[in-house]
C-alpha positions, -999 to 999 in steps of 0.1 A, spaced: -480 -617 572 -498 -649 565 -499 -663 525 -540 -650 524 -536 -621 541 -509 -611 521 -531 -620 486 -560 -595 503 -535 -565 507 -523 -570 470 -559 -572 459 -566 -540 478 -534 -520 463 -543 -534 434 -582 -520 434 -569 -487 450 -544 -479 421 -565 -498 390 -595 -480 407 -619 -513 401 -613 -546 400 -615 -563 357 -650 -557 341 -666 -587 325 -681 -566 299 -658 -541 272 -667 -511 272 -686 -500 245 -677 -472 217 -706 -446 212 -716 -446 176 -741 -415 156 -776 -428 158 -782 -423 120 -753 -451 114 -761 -474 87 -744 -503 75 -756 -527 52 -746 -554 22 -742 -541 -11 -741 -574 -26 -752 -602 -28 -790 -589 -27 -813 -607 -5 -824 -639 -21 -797 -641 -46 -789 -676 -59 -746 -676 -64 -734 -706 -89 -703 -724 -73 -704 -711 -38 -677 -679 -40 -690 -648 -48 -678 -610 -37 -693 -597 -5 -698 -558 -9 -700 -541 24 -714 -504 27 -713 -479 58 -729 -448 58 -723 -415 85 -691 -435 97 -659 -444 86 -640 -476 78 -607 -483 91 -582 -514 102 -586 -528 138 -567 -509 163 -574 -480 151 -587 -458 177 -608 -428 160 -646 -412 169 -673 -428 142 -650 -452 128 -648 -495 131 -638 -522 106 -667 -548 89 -674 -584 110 -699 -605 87 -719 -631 104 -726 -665 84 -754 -687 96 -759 -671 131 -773 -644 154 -761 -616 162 -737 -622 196 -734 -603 227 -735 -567 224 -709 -560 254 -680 -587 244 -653 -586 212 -670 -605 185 -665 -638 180 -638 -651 156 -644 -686 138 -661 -698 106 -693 -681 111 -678 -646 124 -659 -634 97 -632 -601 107 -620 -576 80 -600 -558 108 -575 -548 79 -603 -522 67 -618 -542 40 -650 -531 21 -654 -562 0 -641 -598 6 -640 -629 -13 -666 -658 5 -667 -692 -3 -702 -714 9 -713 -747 3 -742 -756 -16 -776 -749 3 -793 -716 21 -773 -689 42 -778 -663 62 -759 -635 58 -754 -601 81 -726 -573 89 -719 -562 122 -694 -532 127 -669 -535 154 -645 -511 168 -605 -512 171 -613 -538 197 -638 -556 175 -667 -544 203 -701 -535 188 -710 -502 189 -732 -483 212 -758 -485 198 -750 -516 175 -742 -506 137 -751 -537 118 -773 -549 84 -802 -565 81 -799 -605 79 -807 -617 40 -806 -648 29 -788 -662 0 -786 -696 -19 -753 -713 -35 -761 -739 -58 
C-alpha cells in the first residue's frame, strides 16, 4: 500500500472508531437559565488608592468549584480586565487580561496601574468553556489612582 493511501485508511479507522473527526469548537456545558454571577466588589465606578484591591466574586443558582471538576451547575470564576468577552465555544483565554481562579476562588487579590479599567466575570467550566448559555457579570468600570 502506497505512503497516502495508507494515511487515508488510518484516517478512515480512525473516524470509524472516534466516530467524527476533532471539533474545532468545545462542547459547551448547559447551565440553569436563572444563573447569575456578578462582582461583589469593587462597585461600579469605584476609585481604589494604590492599584490592589480585593475582587469579590458572587454566583447565584450554581455552584463554585476548582477546574476539573466535572459536576451539573457548577464552574470556577475567569475575570476579564480591559477586554470583551471572548468566544463563547473555545476555553477562555489565559494571559494578563483573562484572569483564572480554577482553584475555586471567590475573592482574589488584583493589582492595576493607575488609570480606568474595565472589569467583568465570566464562569467557566472544569474545562474553563463558557457555559451554555454564558454565566457572566455585567462589565463596570473602576478607577486606580
Amino acid at each position: 500500500m502506497r505512503r497516502g493511501a495508507l494515511r487515508l485508511a488510518w484516517i478512515a479507522a480512525w473516524i470509524t472508531v472516534s466516530g467524527a473527526p476533532p471539533a474545532t469548537a468545545a462542547e459547551r456545558t448547559p447551565a440553569p437559565a436563572n444563573a447569575v454571577e456578578y462582582i461583589i466588589w469593587p462597585p461600579n465606578g469605584a476609585v481604589i488608592d494604590g492599584g490592589r484591591f480585593w475582587l469579590r466574586m458572587g454566583l447565584r443558582n450554581m455552584g463554585v468549584a476548582p477546574k476539573g471538576v466535572k459536576q451539573p451547575n457548577v464552574g470556577h470564576h475567569h475575570v476579564l480586565i480591559d477586554t470583551e468577552l471572548p468566544a463563547m465555544d473555545q476555553p477562555i483565554p489565559s494571559d494578563r487580561n483573562h484572569l483564572h481562579f480554577g482553584a475555586g476562588e471567590t475573592e482574589a487579590r488584583i493589582e492595576l496601574p493607575p488609570g480606568r479599567h474595565t472589569l467583568q466575570l465570566l464562569l467557566g467550566d472544569a474545562d474553563h468553556v463558557p457555559f451554555d448559555p454564558p454565566v457572566h457579570s455585567e462589565r463596570i468600570t473602576i478607577t486606580v489612582k
